[in-house]
Backbone of each chain as ProteinMPNN parsed JSONL, in Angstrom:
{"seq_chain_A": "XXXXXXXXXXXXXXXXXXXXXXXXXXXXXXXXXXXXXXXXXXXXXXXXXXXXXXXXXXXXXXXXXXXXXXXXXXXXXXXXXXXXXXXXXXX", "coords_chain_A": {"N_chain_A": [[-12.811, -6.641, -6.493], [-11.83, -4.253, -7.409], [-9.355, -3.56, -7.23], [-8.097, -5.703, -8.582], [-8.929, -4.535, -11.37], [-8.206, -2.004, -11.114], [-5.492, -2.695, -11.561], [-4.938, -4.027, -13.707], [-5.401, -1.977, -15.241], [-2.869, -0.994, -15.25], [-1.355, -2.156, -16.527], [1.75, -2.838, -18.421], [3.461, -0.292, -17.501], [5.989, 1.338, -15.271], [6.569, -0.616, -12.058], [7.181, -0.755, -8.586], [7.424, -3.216, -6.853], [7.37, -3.708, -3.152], [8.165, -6.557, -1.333], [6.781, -8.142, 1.911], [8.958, -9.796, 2.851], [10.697, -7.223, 2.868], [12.22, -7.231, 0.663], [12.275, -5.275, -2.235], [11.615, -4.734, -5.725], [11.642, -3.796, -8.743], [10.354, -3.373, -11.691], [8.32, -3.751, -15.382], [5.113, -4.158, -15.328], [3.808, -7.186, -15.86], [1.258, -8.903, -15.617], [-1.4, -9.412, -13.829], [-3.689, -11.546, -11.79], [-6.662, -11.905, -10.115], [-6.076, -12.511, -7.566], [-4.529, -11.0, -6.784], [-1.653, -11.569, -7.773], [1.146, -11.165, -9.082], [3.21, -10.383, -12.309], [6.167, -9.596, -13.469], [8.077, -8.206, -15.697], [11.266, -7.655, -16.746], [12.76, -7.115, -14.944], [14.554, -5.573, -11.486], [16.303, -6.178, -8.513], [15.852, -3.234, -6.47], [17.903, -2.941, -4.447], [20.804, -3.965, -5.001], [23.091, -4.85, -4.214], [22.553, -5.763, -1.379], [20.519, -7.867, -1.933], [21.442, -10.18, -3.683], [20.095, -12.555, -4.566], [18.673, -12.499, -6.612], [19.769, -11.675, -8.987], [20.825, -12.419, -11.93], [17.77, -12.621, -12.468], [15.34, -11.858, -14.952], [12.436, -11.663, -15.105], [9.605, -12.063, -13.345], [7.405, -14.015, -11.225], [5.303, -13.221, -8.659], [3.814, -13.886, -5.548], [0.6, -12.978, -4.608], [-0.056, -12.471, -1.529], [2.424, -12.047, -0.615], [3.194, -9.653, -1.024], [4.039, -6.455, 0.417], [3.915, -3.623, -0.061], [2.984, -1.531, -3.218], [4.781, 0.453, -5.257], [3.219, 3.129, -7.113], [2.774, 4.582, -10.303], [2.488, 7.945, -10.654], [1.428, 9.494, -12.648], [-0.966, 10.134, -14.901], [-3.112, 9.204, -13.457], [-6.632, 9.156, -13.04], [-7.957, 10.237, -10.109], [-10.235, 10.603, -9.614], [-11.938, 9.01, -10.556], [-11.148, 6.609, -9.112], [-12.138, 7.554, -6.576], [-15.048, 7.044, -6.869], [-15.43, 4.505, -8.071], [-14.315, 3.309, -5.775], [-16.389, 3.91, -4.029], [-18.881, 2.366, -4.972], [-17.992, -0.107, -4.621], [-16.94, -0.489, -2.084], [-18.207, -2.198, 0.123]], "CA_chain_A": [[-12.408, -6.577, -7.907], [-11.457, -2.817, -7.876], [-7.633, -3.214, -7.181], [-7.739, -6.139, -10.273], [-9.056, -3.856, -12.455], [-6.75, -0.76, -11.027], [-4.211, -3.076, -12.086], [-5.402, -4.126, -14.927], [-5.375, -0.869, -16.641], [-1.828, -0.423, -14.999], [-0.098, -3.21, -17.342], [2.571, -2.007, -18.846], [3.424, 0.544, -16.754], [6.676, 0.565, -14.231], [5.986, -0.154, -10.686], [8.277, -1.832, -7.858], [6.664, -3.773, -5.312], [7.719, -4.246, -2.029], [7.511, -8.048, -0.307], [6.866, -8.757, 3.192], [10.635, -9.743, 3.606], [11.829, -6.429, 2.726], [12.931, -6.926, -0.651], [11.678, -4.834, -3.319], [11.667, -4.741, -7.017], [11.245, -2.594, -9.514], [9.818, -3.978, -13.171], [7.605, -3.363, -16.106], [3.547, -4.992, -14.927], [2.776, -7.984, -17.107], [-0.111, -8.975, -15.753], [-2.482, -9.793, -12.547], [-5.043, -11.776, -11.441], [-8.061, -12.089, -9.548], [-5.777, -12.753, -6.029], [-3.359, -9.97, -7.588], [-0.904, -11.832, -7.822], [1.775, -10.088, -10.351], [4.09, -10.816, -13.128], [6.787, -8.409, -13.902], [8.864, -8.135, -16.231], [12.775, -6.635, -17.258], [13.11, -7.092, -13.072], [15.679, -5.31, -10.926], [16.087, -5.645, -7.023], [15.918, -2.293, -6.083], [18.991, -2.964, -3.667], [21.209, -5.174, -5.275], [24.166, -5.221, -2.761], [21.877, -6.491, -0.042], [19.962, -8.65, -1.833], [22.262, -10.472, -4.271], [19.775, -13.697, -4.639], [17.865, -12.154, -7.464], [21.153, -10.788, -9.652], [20.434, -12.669, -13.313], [16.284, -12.931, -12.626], [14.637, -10.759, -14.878], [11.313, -12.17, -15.18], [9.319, -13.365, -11.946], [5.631, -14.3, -10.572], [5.37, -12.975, -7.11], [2.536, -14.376, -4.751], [0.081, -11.77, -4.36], [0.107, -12.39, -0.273], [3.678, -11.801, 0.097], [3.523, -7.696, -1.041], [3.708, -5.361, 1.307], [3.335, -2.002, -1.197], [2.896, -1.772, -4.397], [4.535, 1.663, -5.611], [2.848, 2.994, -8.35], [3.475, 5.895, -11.512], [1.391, 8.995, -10.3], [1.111, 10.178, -13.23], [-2.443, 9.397, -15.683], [-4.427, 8.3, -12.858], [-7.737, 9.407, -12.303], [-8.194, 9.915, -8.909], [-11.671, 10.882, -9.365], [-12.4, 7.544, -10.765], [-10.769, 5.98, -8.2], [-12.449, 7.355, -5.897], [-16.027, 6.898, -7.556], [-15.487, 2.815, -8.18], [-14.492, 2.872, -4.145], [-17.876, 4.3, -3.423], [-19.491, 2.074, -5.401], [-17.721, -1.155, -4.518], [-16.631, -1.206, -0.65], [-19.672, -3.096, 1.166]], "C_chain_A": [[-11.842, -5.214, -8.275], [-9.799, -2.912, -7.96], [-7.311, -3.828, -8.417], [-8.333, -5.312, -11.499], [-8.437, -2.594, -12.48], [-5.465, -1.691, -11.763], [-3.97, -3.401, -13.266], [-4.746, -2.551, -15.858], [-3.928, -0.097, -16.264], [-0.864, -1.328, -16.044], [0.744, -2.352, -18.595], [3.618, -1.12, -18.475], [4.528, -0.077, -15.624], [6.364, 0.683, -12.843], [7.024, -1.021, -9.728], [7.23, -2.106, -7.017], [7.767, -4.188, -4.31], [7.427, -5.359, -0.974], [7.306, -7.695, 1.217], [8.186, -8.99, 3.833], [11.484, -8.552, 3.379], [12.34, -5.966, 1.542], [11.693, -6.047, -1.642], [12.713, -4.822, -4.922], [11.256, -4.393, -7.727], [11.206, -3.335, -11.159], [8.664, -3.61, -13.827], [6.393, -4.973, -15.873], [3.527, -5.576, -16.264], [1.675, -8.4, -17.111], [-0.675, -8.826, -14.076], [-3.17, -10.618, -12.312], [-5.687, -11.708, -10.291], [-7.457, -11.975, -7.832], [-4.629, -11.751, -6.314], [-1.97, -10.387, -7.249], [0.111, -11.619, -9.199], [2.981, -10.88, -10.656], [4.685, -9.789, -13.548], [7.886, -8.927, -14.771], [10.403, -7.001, -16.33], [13.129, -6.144, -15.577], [14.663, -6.672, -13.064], [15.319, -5.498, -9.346], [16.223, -4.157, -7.314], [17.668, -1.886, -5.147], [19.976, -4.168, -3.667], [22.192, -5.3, -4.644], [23.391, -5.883, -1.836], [21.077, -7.621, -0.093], [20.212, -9.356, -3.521], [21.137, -11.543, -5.36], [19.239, -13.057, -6.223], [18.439, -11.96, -9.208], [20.893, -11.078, -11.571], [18.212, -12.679, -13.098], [15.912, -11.686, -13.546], [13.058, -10.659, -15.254], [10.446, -12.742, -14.074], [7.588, -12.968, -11.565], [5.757, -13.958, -9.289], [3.478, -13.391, -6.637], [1.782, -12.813, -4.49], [0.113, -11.6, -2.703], [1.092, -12.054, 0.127], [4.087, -9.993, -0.514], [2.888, -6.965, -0.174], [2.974, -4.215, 0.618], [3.527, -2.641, -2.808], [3.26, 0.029, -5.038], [4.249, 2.414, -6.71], [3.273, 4.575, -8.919], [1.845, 7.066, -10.652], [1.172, 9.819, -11.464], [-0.425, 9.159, -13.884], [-2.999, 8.787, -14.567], [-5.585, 9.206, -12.303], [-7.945, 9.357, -11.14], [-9.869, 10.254, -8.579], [-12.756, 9.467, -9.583], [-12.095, 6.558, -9.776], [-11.63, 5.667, -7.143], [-14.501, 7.059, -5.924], [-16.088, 5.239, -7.838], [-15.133, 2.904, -6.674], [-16.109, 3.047, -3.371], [-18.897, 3.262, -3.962], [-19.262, 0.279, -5.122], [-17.614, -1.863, -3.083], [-18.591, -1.619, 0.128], [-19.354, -3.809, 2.387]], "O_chain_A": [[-11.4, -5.05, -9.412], [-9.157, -2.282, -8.8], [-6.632, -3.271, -9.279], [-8.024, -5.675, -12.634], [-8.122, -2.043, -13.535], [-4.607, -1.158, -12.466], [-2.931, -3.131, -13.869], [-3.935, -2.334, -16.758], [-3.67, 1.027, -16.694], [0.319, -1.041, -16.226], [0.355, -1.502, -19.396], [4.674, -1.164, -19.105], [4.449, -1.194, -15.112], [5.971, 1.739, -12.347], [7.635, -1.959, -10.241], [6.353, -1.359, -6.582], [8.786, -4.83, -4.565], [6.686, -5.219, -0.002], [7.918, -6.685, 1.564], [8.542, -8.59, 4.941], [12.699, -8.589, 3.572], [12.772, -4.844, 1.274], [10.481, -6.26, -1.652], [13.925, -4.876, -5.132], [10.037, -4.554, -7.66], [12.254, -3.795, -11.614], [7.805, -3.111, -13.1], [6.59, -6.17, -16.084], [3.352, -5.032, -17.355], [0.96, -8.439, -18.112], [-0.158, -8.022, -13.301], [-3.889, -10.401, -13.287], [-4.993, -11.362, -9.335], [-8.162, -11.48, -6.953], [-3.605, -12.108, -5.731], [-1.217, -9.698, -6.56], [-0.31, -11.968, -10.302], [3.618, -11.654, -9.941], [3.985, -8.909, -14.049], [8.5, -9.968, -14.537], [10.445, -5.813, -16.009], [13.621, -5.087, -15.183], [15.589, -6.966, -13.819], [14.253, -5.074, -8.899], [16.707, -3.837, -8.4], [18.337, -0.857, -5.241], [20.071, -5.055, -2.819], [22.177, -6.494, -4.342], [23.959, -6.928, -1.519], [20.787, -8.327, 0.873], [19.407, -9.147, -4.429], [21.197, -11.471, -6.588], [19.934, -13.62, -7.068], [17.798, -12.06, -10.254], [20.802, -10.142, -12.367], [17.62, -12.797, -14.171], [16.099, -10.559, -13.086], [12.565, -9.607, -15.662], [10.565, -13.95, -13.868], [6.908, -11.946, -11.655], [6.591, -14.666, -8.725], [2.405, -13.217, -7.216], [2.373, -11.764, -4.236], [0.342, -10.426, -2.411], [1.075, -11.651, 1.29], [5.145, -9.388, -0.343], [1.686, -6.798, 0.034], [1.778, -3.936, 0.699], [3.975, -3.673, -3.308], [2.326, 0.8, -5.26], [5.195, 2.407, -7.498], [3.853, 5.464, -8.295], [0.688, 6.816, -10.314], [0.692, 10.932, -11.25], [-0.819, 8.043, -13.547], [-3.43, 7.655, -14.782], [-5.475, 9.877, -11.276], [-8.216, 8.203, -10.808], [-10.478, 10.144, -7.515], [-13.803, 9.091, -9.056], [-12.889, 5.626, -9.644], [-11.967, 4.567, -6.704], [-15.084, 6.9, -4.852], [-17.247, 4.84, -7.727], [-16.067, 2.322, -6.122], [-16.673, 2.437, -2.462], [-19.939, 3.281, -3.308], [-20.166, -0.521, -5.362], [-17.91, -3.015, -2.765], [-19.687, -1.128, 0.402], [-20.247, -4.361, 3.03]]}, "seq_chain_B": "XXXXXXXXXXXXXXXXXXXXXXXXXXXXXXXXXXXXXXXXXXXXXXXXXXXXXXXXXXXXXXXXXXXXXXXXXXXXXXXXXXXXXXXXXXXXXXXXX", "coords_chain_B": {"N_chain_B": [[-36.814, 11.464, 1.787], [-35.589, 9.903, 0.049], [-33.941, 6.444, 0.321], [-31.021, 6.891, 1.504], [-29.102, 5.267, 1.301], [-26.07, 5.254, 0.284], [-24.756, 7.262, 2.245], [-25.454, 6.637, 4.901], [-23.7, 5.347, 8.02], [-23.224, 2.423, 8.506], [-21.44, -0.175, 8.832], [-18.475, -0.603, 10.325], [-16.719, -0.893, 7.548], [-17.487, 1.708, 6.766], [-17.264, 3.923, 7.922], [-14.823, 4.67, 7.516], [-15.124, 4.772, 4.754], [-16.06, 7.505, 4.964], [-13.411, 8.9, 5.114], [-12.023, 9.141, 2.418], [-10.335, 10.679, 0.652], [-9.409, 12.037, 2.177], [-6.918, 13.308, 4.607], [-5.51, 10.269, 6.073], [-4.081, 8.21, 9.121], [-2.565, 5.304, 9.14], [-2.147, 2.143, 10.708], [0.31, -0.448, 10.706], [1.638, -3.893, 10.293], [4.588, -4.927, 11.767], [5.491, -2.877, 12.851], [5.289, -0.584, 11.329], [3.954, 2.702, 10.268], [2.046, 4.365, 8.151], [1.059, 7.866, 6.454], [-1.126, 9.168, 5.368], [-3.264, 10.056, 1.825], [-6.299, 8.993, 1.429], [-7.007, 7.283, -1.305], [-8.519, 5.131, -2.256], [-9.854, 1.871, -1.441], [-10.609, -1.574, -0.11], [-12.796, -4.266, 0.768], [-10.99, -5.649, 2.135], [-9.427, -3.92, 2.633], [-7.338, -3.198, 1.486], [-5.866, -0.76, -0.047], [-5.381, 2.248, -1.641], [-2.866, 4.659, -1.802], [-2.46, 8.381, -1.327], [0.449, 10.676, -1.512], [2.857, 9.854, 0.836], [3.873, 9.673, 3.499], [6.101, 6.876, 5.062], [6.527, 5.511, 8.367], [9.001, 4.006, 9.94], [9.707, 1.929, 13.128], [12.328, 1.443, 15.036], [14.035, -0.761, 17.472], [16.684, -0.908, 18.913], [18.911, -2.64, 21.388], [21.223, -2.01, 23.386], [24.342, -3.768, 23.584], [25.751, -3.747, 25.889], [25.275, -1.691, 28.176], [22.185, -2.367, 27.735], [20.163, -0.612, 27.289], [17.595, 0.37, 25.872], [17.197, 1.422, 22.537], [15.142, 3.634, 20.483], [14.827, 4.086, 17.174], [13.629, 5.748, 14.429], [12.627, 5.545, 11.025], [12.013, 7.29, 8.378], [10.417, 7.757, 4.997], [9.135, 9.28, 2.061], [6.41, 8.031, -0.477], [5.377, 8.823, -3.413], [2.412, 8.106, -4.645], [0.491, 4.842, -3.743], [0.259, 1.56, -2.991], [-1.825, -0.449, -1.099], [-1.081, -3.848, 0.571], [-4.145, -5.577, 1.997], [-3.927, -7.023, 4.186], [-1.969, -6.409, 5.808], [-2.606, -4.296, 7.633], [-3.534, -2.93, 10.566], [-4.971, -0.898, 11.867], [-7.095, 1.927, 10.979], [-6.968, 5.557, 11.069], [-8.696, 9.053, 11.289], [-5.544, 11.678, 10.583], [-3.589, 11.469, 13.947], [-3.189, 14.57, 15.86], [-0.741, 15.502, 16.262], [0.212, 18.183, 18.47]], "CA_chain_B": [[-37.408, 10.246, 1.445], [-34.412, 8.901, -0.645], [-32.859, 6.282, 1.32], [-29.608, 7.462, 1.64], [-28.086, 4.281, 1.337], [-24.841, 5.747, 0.277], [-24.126, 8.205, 3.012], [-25.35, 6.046, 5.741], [-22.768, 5.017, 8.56], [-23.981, 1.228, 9.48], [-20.368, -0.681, 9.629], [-17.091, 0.069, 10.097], [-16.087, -0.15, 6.399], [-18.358, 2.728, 6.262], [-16.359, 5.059, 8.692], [-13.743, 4.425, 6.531], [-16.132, 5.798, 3.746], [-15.502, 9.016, 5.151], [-11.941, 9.498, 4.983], [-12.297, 9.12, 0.986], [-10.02, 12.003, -0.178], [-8.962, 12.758, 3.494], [-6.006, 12.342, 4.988], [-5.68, 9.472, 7.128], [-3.21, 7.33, 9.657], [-2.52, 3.754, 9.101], [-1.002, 1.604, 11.526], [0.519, -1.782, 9.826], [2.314, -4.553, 11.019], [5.971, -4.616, 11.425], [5.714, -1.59, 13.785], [4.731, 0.944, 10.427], [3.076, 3.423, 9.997], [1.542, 5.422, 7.187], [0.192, 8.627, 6.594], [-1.594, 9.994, 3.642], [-4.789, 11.086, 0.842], [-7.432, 7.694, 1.249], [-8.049, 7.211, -2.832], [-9.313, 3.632, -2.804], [-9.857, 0.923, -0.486], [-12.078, -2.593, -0.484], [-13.186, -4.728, 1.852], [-9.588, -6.601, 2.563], [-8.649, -2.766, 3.475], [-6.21, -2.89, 0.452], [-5.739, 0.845, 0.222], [-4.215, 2.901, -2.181], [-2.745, 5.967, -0.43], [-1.536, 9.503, -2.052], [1.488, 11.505, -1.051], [2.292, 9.0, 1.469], [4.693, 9.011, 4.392], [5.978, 5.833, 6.267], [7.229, 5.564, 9.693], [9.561, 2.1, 10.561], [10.274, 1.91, 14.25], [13.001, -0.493, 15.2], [14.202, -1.03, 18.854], [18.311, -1.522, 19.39], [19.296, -3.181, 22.448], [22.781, -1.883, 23.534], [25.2, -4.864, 24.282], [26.633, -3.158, 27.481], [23.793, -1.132, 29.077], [21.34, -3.028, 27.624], [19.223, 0.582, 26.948], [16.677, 0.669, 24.584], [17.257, 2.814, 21.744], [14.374, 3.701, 19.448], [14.628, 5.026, 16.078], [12.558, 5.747, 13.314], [13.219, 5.735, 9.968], [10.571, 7.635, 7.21], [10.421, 7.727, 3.28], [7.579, 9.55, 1.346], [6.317, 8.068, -1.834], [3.997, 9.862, -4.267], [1.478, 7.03, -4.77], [1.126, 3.297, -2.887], [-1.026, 0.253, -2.706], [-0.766, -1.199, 0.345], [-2.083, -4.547, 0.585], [-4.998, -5.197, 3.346], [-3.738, -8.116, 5.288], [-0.462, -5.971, 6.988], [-2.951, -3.448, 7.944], [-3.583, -3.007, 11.859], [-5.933, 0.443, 12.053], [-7.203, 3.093, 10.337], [-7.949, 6.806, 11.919], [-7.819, 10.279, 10.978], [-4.441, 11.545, 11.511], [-3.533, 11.889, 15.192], [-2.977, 15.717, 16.271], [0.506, 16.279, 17.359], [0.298, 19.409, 18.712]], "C_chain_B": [[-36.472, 9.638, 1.114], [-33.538, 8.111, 0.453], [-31.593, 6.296, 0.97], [-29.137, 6.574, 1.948], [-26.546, 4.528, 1.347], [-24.226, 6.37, 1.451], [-24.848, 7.86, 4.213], [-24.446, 5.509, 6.649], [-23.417, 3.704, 9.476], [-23.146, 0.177, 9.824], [-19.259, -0.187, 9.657], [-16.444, 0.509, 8.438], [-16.89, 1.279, 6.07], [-18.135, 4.171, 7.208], [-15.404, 5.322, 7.91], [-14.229, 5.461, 4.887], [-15.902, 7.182, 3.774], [-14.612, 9.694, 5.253], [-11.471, 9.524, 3.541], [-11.805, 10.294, 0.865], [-9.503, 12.771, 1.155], [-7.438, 11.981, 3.618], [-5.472, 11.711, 6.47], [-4.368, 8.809, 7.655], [-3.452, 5.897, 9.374], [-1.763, 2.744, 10.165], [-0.674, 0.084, 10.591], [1.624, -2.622, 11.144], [3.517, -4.535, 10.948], [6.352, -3.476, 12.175], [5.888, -0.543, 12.558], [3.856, 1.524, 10.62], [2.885, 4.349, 8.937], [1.043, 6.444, 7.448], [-0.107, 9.376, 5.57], [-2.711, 10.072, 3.329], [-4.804, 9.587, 0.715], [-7.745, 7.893, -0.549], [-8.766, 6.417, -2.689], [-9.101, 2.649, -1.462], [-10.919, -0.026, -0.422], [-11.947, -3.33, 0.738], [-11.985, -5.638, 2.788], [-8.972, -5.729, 3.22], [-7.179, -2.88, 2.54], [-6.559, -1.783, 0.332], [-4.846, 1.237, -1.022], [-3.957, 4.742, -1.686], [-1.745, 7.248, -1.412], [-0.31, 10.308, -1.413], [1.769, 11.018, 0.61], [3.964, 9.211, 2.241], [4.714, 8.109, 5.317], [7.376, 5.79, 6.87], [7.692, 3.822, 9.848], [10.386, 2.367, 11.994], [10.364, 1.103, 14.555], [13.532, -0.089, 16.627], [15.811, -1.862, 18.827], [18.093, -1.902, 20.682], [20.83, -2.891, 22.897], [23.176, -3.281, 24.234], [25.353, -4.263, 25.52], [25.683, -2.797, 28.404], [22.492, -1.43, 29.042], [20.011, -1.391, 28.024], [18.274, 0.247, 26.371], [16.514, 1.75, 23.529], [16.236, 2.597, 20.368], [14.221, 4.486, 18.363], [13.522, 4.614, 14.771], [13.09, 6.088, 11.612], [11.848, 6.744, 8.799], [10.948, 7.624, 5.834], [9.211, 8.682, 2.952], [7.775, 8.483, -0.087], [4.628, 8.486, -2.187], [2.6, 8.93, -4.311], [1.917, 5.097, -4.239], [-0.132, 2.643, -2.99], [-0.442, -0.413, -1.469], [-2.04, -2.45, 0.29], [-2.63, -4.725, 2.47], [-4.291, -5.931, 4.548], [-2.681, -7.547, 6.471], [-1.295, -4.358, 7.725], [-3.729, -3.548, 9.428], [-5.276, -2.058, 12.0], [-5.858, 1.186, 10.943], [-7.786, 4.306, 11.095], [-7.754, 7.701, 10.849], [-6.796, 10.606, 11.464], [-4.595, 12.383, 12.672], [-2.823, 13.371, 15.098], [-1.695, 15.984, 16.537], [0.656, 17.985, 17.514], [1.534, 20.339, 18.563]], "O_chain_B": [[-36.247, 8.64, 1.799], [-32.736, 8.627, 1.232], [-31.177, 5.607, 0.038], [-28.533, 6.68, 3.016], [-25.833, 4.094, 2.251], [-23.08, 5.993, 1.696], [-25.015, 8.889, 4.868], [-23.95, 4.656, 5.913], [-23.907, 3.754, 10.605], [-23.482, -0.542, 10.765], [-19.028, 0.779, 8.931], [-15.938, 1.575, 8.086], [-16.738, 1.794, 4.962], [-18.779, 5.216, 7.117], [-15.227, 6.513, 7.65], [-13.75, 6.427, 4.293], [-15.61, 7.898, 2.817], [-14.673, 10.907, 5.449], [-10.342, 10.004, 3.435], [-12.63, 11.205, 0.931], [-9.231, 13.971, 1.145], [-6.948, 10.937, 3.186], [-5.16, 12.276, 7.518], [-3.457, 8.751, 6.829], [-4.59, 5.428, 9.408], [-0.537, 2.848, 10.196], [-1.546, -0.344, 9.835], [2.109, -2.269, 12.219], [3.869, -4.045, 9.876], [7.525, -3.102, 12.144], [6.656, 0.391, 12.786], [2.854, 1.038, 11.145], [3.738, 5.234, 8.874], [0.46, 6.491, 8.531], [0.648, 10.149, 4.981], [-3.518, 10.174, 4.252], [-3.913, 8.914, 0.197], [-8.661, 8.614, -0.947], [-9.931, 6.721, -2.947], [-8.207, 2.81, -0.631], [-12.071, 0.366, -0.61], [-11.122, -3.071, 1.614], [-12.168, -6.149, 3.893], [-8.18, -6.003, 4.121], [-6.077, -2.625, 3.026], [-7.744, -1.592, 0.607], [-3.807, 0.658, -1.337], [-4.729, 5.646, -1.366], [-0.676, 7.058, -1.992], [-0.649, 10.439, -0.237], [1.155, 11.551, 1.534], [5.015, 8.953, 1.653], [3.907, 8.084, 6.246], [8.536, 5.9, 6.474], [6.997, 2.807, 9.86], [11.492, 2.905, 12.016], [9.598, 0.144, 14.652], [13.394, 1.108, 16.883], [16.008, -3.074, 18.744], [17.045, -1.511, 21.196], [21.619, -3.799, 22.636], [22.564, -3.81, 25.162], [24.524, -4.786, 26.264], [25.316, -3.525, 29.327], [21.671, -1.047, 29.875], [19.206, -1.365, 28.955], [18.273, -0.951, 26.655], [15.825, 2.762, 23.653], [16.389, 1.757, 19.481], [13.56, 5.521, 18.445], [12.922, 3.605, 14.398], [13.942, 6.924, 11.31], [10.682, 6.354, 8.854], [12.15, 7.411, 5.676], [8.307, 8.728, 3.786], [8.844, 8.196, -0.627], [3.502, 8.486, -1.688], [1.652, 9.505, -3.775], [2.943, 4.42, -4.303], [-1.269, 3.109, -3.055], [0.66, -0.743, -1.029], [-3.25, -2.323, 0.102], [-2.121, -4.381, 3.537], [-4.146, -5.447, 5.671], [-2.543, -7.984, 7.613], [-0.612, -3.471, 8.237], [-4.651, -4.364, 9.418], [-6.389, -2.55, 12.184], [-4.95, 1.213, 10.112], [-8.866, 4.222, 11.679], [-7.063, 7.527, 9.845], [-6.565, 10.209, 12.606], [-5.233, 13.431, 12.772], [-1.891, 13.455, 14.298], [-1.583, 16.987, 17.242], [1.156, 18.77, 16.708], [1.447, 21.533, 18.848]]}, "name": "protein", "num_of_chains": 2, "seq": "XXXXXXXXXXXXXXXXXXXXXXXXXXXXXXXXXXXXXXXXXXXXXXXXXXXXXXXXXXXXXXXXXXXXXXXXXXXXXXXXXXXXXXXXXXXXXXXXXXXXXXXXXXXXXXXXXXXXXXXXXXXXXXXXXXXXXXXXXXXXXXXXXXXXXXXXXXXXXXXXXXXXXXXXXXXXXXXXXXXXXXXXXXXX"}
């Protein structure tokens, strides 16, 4: 539950994820759940010459199994908290 | 007396425990590799990783001489989640001397 609630308090916030096939995309977090599977909004490929398919989408549900990364804003994050809910959660 | 439940080393996720704020190697699938500051990580080995460089080594095949040419490509980014499932290993990072 630690990453859905890292993510959680990331909504809003822009982040691109990177799939499994390569493609990434860069959009404003609408939501998450539980299998973190993400909803972004005001979507861009990242590399729209190469990966054309996407070109009007700017709204999309991505499977939480098919992200590779997830790159996130470094700014406002507690890393002390971070690492304080890891200590407290991995078993 | 206190058992030191916390700072006990009794499975692997608990080696892992100790690279918390260190910085560690990742190997992933796809022939990557990471290397960066351990913030977070759960039992799937979803990771989120600080100041983070990754390694992609791809393997040409020359038509003609049929060589093997191996290059590597890298990126940094400042902050990453990496999810667990593409994740191979975890060490401290290896030494190159």
């Amino acid at each position: 539950m630690l990453f859905f609630s890292y993510f959680k308090d990331l909504v809003g916030r822009e982040v691109t994820v990177e799939l499994k096939n390569d493609l990434a995309i860069r959009g404003t977090l609408h939501s998450v759940d539980q299998y973190l599977n993400i909803k972004l909004e005001n979507t861009r490929v990242v590399d729209q010459d190469k990966y054309p398919h996407m070109l009007s989408v700017r709204n999309c549900f991505i499977r939480g199994s098919v992200v590779r990364y997830v790159q996130l804003p470094p700014e406002e994050v507690d890393i002390e908290l971070l690492h304080d809910a890891t200590r407290r959660e991995a078993r | 007396m206190a058992t030191e439940e916390d700072s006990a080393v009794k499975e692997p996720l608990d080696l892992i425990r100790l690279s918390l704020d260190e910085r560690i190697y990742v190997k992933l699938r796809s022939d990557r590799e990471l290397r960066g500051k351990l913030h977070a990580y759960d039992q799937h080995l979803n990771m989120i990783l600080g100041d983070v460089e990754e390694i992609v080594t791809t393997v040409e095949i020359d038509d003609e001489t049929y060589e093997e040419i191996v290059w590597t490509t890298r990126r940094t980014v400042p902050f990453l989640f990496v999810r667990g499932d593409g994740v191979i290993l975890v060490s401290p990072p290896l030494r190159t001397a």
